[in-house]
C-alpha positions as CSV (number, residue, x, y, z in Angstrom):
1,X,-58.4,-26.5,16.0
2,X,-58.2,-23.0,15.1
3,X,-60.7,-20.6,15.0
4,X,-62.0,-19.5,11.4
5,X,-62.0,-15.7,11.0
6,X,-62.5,-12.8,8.2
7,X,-59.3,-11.0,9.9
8,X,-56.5,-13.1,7.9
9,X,-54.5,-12.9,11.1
10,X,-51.3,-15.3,9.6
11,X,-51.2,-12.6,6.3
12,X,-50.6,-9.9,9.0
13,X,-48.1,-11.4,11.6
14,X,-46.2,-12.0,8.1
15,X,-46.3,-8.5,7.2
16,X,-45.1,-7.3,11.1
17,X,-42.4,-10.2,11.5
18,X,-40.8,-9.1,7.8
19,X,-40.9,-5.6,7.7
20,X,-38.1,-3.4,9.6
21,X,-40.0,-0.4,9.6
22,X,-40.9,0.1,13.1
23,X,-43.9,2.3,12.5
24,X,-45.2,0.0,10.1
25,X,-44.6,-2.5,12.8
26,X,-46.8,-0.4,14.6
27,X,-49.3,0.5,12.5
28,X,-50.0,-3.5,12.1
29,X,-49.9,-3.6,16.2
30,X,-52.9,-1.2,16.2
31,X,-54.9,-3.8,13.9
32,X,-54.3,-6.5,15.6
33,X,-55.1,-4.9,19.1
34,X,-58.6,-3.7,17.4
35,X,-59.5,-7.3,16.4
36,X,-58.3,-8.5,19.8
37,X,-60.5,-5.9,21.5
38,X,-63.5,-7.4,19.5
39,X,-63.2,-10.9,20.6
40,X,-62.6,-10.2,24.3
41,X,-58.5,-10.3,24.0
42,X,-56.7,-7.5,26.3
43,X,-53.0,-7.3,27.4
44,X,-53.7,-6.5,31.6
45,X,-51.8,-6.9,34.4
46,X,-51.1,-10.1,37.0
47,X,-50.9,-7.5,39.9
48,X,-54.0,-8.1,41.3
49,X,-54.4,-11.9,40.9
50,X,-50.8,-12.6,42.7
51,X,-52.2,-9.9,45.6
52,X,-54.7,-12.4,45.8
53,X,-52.9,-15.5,45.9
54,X,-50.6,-13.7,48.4
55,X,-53.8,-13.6,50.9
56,X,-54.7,-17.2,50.4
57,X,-57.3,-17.0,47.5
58,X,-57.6,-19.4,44.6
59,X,-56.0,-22.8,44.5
60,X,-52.6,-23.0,45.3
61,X,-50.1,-22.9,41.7
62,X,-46.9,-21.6,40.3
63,X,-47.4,-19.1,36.9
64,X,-45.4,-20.2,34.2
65,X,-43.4,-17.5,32.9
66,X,-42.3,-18.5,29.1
67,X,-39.5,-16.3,26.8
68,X,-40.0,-17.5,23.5
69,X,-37.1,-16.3,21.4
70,X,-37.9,-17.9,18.2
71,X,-40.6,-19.0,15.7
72,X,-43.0,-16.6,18.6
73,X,-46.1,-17.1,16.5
74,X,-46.7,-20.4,16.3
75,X,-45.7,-21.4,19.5
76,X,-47.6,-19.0,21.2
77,X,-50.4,-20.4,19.4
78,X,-49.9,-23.8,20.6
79,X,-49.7,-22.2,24.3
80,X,-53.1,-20.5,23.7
81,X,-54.3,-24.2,22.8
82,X,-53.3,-26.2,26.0
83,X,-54.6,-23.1,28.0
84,X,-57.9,-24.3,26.8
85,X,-58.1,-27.6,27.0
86,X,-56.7,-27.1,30.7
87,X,-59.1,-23.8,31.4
88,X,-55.7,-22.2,32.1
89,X,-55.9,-18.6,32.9
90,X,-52.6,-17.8,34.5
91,X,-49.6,-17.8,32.4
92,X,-47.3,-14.8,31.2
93,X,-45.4,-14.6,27.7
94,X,-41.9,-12.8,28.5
95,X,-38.7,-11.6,27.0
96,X,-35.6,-10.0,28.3
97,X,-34.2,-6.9,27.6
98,X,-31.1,-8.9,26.4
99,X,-33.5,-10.9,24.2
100,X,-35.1,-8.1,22.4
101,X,-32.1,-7.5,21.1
102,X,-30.6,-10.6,20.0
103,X,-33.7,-12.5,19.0
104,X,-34.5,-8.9,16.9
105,X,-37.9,-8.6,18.7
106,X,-38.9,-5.5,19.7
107,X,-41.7,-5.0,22.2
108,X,-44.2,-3.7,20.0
109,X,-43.9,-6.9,17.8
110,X,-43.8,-9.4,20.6
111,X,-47.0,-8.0,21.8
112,X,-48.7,-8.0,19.0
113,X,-47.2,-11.3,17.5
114,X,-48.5,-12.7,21.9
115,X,-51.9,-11.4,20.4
116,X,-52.6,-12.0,17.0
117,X,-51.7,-15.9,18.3
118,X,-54.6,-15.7,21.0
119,X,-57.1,-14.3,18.1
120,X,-56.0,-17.5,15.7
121,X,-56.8,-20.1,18.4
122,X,-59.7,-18.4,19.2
123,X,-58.5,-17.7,23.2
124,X,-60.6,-14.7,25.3
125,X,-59.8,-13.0,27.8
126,X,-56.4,-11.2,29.8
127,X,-53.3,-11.9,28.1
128,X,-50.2,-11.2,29.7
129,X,-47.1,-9.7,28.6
130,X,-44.1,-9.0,30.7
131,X,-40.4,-7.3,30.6
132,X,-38.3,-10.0,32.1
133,X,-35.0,-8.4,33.6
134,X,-35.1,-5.0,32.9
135,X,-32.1,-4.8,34.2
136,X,-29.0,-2.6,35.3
137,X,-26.1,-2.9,34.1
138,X,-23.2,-3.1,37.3
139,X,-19.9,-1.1,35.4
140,X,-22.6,1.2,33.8
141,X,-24.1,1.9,37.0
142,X,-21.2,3.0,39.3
143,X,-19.7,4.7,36.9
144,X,-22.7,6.9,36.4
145,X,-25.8,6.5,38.6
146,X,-28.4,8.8,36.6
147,X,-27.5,7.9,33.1
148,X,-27.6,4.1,33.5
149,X,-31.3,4.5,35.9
150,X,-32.1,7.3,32.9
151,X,-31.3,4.7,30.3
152,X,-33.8,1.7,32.0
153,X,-36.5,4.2,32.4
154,X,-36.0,4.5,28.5
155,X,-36.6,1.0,27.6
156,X,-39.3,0.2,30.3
157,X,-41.0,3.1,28.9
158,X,-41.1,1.7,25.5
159,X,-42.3,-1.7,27.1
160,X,-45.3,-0.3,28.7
161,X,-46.2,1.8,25.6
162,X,-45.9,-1.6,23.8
163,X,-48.7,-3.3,26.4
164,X,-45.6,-4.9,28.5
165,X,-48.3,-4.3,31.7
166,X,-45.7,-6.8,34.0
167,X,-42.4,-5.7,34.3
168,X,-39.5,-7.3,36.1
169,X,-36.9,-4.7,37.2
170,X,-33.7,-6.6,38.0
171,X,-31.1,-4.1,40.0
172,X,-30.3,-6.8,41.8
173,X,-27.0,-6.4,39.7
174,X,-26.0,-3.5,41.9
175,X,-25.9,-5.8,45.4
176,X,-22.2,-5.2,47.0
177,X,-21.6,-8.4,49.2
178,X,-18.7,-6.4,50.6
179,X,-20.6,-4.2,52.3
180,X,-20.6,-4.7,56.5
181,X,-24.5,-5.1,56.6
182,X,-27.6,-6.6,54.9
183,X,-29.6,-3.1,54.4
184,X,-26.1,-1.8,52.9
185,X,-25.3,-4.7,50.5
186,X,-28.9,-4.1,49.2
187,X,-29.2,-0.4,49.0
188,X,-28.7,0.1,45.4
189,X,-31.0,-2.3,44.4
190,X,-33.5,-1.2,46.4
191,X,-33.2,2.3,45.5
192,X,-33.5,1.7,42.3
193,X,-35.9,0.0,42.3
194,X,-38.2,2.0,44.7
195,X,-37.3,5.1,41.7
196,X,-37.8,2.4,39.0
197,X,-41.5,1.7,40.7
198,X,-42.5,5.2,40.9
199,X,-41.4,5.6,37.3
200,X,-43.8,2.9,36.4
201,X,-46.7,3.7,37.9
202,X,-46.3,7.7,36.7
203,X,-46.6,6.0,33.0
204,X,-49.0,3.1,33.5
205,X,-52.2,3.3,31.5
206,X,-55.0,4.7,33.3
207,X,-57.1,1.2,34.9
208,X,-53.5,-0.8,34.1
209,X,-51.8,-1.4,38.3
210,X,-48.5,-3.1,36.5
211,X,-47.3,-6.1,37.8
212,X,-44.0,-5.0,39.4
213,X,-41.5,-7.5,40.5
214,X,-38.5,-7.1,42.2
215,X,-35.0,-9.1,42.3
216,X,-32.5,-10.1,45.1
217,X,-30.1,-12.2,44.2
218,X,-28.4,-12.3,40.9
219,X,-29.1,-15.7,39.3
220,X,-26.1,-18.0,39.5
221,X,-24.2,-16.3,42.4
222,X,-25.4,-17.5,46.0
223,X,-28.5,-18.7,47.5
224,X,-30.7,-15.8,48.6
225,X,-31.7,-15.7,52.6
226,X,-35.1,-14.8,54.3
227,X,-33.1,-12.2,56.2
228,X,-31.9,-10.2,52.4
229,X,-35.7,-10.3,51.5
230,X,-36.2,-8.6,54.5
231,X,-33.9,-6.0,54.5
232,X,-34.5,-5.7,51.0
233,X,-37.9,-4.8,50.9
234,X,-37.9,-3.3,54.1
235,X,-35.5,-0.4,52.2
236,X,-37.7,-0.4,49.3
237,X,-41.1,0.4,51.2
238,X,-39.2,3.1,53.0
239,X,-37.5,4.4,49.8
240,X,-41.3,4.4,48.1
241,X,-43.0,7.5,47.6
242,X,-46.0,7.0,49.7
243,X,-49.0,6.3,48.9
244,X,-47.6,4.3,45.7
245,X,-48.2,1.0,45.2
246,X,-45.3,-1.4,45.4
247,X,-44.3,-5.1,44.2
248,X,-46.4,-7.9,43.6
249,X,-43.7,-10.5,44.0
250,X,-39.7,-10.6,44.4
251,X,-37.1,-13.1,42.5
252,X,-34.6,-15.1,44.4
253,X,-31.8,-17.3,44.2
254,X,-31.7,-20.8,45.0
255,X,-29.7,-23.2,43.4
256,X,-30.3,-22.4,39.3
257,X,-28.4,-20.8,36.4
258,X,-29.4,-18.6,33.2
259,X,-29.6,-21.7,30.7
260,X,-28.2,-23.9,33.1
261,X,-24.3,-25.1,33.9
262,X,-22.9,-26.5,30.3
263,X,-21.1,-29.6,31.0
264,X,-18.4,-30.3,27.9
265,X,-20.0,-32.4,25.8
266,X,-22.7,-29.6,25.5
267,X,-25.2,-31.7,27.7
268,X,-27.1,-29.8,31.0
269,X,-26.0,-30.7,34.7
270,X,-28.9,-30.9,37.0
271,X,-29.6,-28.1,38.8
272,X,-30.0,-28.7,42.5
273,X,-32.6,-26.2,43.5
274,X,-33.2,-25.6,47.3
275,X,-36.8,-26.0,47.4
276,X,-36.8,-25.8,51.3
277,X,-35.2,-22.1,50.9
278,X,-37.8,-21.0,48.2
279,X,-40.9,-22.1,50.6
280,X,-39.2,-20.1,53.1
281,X,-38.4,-17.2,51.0
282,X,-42.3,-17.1,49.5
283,X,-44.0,-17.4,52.9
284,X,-41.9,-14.2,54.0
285,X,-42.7,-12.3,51.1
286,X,-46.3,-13.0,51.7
287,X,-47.1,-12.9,55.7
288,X,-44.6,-10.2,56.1
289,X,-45.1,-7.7,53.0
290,X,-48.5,-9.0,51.6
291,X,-46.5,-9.9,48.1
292,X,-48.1,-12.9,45.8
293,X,-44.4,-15.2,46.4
294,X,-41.3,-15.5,45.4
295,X,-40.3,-16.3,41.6
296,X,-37.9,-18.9,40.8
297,X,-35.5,-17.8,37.6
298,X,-33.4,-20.0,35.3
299,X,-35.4,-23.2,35.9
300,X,-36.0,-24.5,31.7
301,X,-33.0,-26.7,31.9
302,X,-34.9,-28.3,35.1
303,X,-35.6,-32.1,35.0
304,X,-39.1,-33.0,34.5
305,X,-39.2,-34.2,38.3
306,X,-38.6,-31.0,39.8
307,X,-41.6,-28.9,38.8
308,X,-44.5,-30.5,40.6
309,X,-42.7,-28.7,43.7
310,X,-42.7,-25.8,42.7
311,X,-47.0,-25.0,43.9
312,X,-46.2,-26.8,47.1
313,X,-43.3,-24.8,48.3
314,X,-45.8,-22.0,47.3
315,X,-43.6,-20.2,44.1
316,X,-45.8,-17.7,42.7
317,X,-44.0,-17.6,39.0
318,X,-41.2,-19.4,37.4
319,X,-39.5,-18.3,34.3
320,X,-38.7,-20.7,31.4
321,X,-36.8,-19.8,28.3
322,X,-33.9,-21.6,26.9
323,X,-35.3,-25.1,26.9
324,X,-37.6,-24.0,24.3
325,X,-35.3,-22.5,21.6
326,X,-33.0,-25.9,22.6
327,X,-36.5,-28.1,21.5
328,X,-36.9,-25.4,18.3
329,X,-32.7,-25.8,16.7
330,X,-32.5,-29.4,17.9
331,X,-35.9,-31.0,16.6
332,X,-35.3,-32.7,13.7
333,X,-37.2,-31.1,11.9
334,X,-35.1,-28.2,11.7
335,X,-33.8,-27.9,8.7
336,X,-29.7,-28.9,8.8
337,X,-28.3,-26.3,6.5
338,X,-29.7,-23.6,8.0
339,X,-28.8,-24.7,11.4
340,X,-25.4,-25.0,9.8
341,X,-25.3,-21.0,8.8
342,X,-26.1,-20.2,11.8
343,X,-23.1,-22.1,14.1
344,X,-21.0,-20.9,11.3
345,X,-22.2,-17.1,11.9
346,X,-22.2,-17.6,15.8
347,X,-18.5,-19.6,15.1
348,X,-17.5,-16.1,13.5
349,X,-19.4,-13.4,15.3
350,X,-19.4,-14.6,19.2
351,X,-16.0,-15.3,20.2
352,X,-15.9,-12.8,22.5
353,X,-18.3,-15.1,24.4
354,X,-16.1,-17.8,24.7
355,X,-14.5,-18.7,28.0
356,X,-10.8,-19.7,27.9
357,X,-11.8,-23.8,29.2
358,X,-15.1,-23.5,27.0
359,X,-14.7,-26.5,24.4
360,X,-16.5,-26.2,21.2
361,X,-20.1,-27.6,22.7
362,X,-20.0,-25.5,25.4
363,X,-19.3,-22.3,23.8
364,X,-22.2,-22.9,20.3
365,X,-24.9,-24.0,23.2
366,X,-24.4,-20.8,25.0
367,X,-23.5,-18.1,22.2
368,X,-25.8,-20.1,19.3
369,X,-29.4,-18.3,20.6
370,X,-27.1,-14.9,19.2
371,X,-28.0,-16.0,15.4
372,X,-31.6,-16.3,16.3
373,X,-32.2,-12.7,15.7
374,X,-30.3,-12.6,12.4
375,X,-31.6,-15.7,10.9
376,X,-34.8,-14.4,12.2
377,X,-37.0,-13.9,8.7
378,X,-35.2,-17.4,7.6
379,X,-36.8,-19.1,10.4
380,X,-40.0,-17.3,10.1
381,X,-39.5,-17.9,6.3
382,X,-39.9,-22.1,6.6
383,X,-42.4,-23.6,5.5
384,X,-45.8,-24.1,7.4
385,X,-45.0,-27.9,8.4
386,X,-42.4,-27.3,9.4
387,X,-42.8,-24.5,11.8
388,X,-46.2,-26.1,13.1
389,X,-44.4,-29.5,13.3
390,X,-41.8,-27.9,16.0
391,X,-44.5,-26.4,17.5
392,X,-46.2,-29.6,18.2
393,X,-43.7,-31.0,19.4
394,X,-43.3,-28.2,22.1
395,X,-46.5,-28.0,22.9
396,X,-46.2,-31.3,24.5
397,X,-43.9,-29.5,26.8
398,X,-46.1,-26.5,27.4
399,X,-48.7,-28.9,28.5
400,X,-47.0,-31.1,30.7
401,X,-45.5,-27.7,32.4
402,X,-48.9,-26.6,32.9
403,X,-50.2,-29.5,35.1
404,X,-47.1,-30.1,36.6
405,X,-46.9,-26.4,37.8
406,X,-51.1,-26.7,38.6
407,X,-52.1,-23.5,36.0
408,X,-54.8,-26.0,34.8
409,X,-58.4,-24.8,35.8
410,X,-57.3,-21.0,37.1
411,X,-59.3,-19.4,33.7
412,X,-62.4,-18.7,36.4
413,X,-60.0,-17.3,39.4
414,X,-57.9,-15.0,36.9
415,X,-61.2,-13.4,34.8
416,X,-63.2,-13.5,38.2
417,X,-60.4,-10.9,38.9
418,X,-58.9,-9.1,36.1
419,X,-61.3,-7.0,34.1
420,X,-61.1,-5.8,30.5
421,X,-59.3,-2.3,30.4
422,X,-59.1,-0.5,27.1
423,X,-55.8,1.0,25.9
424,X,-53.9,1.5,23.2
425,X,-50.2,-0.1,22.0
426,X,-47.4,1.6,20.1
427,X,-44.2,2.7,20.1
428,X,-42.5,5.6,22.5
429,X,-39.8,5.9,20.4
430,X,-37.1,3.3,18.9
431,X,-36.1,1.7,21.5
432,X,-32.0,1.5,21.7
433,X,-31.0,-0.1,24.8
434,X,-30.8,-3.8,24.4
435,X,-27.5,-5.0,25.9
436,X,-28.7,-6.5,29.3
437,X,-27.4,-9.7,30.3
438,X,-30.0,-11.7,32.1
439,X,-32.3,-13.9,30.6
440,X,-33.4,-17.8,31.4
């Protein structure tokens, strides 16, 4: 049951999720971040609790990762409540730079909405928030280097300003597979990623080490190998300004898709996922660069008897996003006429997303999470039942991810660990670089 306060907490989240004034957005941030503060509620960084689990501390589980594109509020609520009624401490709310711009979520309302959720269910402690591929975009990038680097620094920027203190920085977009050696396929990534780390930490609030990840492989091209983490990080370290502190954990590839493979009746393939690569690919990342693990991308569309490996192959974080909004526009309790605008608005907007074989179910399952962002204050705009009906019925889900993926009972090992740093949210400026690609 929610907790009773005098903040009225849902009369503010109404005011940030419907206004489209960005400084008023802000302004609202601020409150809720003061009454946050007052109950023990902080935005902090995972850095030091996957260091940790890296050296063999704490019990052995996989951090759930979860983008929520839509209806943010109240399902981040009903995360907050299986966290405590499983004493849950280590789970990270996330959104792509791709999804802040088609869900119509900037970081300074995600944050706050992440926040003002953990006040109404009466949840303490760290809370965090993470970019999830902050990403480079290939044709941008060698075409002009500096300007597409100078552009990513902009929107990370505005995501740590915002209280995004875990960011994801996914170059792994620059990786030429044409190139006669390992350390040469990766050098762009890890380049930029070595500048993008330095970047980060210049910024970072004072007490705040951000959680930096790093990326690999580009989900949904080939497998990633033990020997391309190596040479990998191995150019990153060397590329690091020293004495700068480097990543906590590094995505891979092994077997998954953004979304997963659309068959044509609209239905998800299963995903074969190479579990015996991602234990390999963790364990180097840990005895051979002290990193928390490897993070497994794409894996939402997973069946429900593929998670419970994911703690035993030792996967530090997974990242979950599409299966939710699939639960949120195909419960029943979705209204049908406005699900009905909105294929009719992807039908007339997104056909440059269509692929030549794509048949009609194919092409609304991937394009339709594009009207989620501007059908955004209709959703929002349903009535309470309804939106805390869907919730329940995803919160079964949240729950059942959380014991399969063994985040039950880590409350103690995360607090006993991340401390209570005071800073303050808000904007850097409007942030205007939104057209990444990756997302799960």
């Amino acid at each position: 049951m929610a907790v009773n306060t005098g903040f009225n907490v849902d009369a503010v989240i109404q005011k940030l999720v419907m206004t489209d004034n960005i400084k008023e957005k802000e302004a609202l941030a601020r409150e809720i971040q003061a009454e946050a503060r007052a109950k023990g509620i902080f935005l902090a960084s995972i850095h030091d609790v996957y260091i940790a689990r890296g050296k063999g501390q704490g019990k052995s589980f996989t951090t759930p990762a979860m983008n929520l594109r839509s209806l943010t509020y109240h399902l981040a609520r009903a995360i907050f409540r299986v966290a405590k009624r499983l004493n849950a401490g280590a789970f990270i709310f996330e959104i792509a730079k791709s999804e802040m711009g088609y869900t119509n979520q900037p970081p300074i309302e995600y944050a706050a909405v992440i926040l003002a959720a953990a006040i109404r269910e009466g949840y303490s402690g760290p809370v965090f928030v993470q970019g999830d591929h902050c990403q480079i975009k290939a044709a941008s990038y060698f075409e002009n280097k500096a300007k597409e680097v100078a552009a990513l620094k902009d929107m990370v920027a505005d995501c740590v300003a915002a209280g995004f203190y875990n960011i994801d920085v996914d170059s792994s977009t620059t990786v030429k597979l044409d190139r006669q050696t390992l350390t040469e396929q990766q050098r762009d990534n890890f380049e930029v990623c070595a500048d993008m780390t330095a970047f980060i930490r210049k910024i970072q609030p004072q007490g705040v080490q951000v959680s930096i990840g790093g990326e690999i492989g580009e989900v949904g091209h080939k497998n990633s190998t033990v020997e391309e983490l190596v040479a990998f990080t191995e150019g990153y370290n060397q590329s690091l300004p020293k004495g700068v502190t480097g990543l906590s954990k590094i995505s891979v590839q092994t077997g998954t898709s953004h979304g997963g493979t659309v068959l044509p009746d609209g239905t998800i393939a299963k995903a074969n996922v190479d579990f015996n690569t991602l234990k390999d690919l963790s364990a180097a990342a840990k005895s051979k660069f002290g990193m928390g693990g490897a993070v497994q991308h794409g894996a939402s569309t997973l069946t429900d008897d593929q998670f419970n490996k994911f703690p035993s192959v030792g996967t530090i974080e997974i990242h979950l996003a599409t299966n939710f909004q699939n639960k949120t526009l195909d419960s029943k309790l979705f209204p049908k006429d406005l699900y009905a605008k909105m294929m009719d608005w992807t039908k007339a907007n997104c056909q440059s997303e269509r692929k030549p074989k794509d048949t009609e179910e194919q092409f609304l399952y991937k394009a339709r999470k594009r009207a989620l962002g501007q059908f955004k204050k209709e959703i929002y705009g349903l009535p309470e039942s309804v939106k805390e009906g869907i919730a329940a019925e995803i919160e079964k889900s949240f729950e059942f991810l959380f014991k399969q993926l063994e985040v039950n009972d880590t409350k103690d090992f995360v607090t006993s660990i991340i401390k209570p740093v005071n800073t303050t949210i808000g904007l850097r400026h409007t942030q205007a670089h939104l057209d990444g690609e990756g997302d799960d």
